[in-house]
C-alpha positions in Angstrom: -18.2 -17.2 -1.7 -16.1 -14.5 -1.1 -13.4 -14.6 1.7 -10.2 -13.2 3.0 -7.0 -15.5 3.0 -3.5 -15.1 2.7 -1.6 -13.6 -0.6 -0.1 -16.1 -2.9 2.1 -15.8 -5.8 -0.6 -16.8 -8.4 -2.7 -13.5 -7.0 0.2 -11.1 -8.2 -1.6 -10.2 -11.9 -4.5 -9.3 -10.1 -2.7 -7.4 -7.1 -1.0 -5.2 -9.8 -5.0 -4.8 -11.6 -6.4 -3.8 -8.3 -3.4 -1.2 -7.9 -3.5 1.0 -11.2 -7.7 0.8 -10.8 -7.3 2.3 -7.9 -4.2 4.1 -8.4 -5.8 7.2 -8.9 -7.0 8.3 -5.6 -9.5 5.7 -5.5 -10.4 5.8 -9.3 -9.1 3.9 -12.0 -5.4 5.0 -13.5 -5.2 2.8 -16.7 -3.9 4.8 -19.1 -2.8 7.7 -17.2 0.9 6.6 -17.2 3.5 5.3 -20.0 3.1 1.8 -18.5 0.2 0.9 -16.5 2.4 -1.6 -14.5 4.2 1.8 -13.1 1.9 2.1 -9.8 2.2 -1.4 -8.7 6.0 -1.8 -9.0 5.9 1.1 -6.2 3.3 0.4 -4.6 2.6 -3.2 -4.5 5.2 -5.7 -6.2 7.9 -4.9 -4.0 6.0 -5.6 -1.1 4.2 -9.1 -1.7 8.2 -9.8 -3.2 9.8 -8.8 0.3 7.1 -10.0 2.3 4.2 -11.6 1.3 3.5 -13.4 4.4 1.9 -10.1 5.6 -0.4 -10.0 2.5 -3.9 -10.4 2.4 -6.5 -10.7 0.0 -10.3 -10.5 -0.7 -10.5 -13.8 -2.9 -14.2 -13.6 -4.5 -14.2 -17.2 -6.4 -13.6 -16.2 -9.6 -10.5 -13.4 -8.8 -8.8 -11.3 -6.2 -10.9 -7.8 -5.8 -9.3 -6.3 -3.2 -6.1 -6.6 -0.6 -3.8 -5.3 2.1 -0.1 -5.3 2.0 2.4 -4.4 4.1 6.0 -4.5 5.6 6.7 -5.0 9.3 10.0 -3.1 9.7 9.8 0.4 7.2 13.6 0.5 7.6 14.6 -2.7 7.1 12.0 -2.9 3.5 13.9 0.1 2.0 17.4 -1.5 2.8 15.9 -4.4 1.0 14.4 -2.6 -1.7 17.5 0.3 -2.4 19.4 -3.3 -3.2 17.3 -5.6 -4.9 14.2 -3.5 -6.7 15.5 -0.2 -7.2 18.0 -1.1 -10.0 15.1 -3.2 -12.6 13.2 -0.3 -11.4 15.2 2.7 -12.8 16.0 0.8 -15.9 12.0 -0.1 -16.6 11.1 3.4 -15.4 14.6 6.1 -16.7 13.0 9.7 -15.0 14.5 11.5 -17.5 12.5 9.7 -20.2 9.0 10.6 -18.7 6.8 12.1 -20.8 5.0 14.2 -18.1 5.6 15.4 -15.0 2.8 13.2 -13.3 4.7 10.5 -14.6 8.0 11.7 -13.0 6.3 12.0 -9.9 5.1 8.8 -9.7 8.5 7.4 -10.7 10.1 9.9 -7.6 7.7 7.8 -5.3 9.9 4.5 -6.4 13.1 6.0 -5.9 13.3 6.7 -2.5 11.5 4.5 -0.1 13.3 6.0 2.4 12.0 9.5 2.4 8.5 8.0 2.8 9.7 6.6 6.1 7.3 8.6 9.2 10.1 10.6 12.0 7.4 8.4 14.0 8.3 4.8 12.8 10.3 4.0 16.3 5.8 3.7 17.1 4.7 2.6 14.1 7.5 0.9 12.1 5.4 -1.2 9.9 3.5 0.1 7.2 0.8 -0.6 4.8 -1.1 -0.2 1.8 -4.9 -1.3 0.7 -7.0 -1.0 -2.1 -10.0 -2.6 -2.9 -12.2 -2.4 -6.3 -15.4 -0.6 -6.4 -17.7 -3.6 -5.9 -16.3 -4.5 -2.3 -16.1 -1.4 -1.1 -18.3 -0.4 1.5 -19.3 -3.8 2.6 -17.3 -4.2 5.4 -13.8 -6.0 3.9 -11.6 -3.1 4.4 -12.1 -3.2 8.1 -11.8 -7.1 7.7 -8.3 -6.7 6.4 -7.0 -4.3 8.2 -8.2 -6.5 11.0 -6.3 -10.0 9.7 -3.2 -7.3 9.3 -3.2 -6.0 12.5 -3.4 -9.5 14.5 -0.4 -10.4 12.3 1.6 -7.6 12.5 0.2 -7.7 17.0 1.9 -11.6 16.7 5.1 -10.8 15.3 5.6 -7.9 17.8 5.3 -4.8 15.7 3.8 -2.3 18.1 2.1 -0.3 15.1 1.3 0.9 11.4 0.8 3.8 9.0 0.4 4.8 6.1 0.8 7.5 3.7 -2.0 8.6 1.6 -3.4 11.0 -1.0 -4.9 14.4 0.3 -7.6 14.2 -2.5 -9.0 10.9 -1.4 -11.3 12.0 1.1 -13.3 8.5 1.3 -9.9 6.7 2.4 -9.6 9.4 5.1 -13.0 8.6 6.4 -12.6 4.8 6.1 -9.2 5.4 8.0 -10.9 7.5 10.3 -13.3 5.4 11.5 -11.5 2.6 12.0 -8.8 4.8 14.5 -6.2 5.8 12.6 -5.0 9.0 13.9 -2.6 11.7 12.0 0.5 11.4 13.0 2.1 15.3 14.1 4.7 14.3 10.8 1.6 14.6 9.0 1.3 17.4 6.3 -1.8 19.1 4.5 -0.2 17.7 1.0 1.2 14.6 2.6 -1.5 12.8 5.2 0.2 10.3 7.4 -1.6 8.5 9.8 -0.9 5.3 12.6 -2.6 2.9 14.7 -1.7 0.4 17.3 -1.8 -3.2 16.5 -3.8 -3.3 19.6 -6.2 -1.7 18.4 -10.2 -2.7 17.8 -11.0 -2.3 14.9 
């Protein structure tokens, strides 16, 4: 049966799957780079590393299909990960040695956590990231998860949450939207940011 439960270290193989399938706005980015590990060593290791008592996943029996991830303090996770990811990171991933410039871009989003970092994170200082494979979506687990992170984040204090996202995706902007995340006046045409309250219904 499949349910939603806390991350554990055994789900990390399919964590990093679920990234580079989705890695590409929502499609599947296997291939696309020199290493296919690249997305999720931005996007998701260093997170269920740091804190992976605010990760959740969509467990269907047989594998992990879908999660949410975040930090609770943006800040305090790029301290973190300037000391203790970044180095193995530049010396998996050398910039100079990419062989395209999508490549180099996506190794410019691992470099500097901190220029990710919303002017509005004294709101919203968590943030988050969630993908989930094609055959979950649309049946309702994304709003689950998002749910099990907001209650979490609500516990530990953390007032709210955002996230950054690709303009092209237009089905995460709707899914965002209709759960009540709003844009945040940071926000940019080529750089969406949006926030909600851990208050918030969802």
């Amino acid at each position: 049966m499949t349910s939603i439960r806390p991350y554990r270290p055994a789900d990390r193989a399919d964590v990093y799957d679920i990234c580079v399938r989705t890695g590409a706005s929502g499609a599947d980015a296997r291939g696309v780079y020199s290493s296919d590990d690249l997305l999720p060593d931005v996007f998701a290791g260093p997170y269920v590393e740091y804190q992976p008592d605010l990760a959740f996943v969509v467990d269907t029996g047989d594998r992990v299909a879908g999660y949410v991830i975040a930090v609770a303090d943006s800040h305090a996770f790029a301290d973190w990960y300037d000391e203790n990811w970044l180095p193995g990171f530049r010396e998996r991933y050398p910039v100079e040695a990419a062989p395209t410039a999508k490549e180099r871009e996506a190794i410019g989003f691992g470099l500097d956590q901190h220029e990710a970092i919303v002017p509005e994170a004294d709101r919203y200082p968590a943030h988050l990231h969630i993908d989930l494979l094609p055959e979950l979506q649309g049946r309702g687990f994304g709003r689950r998860l998002i749910r099990e992170l907001l209650g979490a984040l609500n516990d530990r204090g953390v007032p709210g949450v955002f996230l950054r996202m690709s303009p092209t995706n237009a089905g995460a902007m709707a899914f965002y939207r209709r759960l009540g995340f709003e844009e945040l006046p940071s926000s940019r045409p080529d750089a969406p940011a949006l926030a909600i309250a851990t208050t918030a219904e969802v």
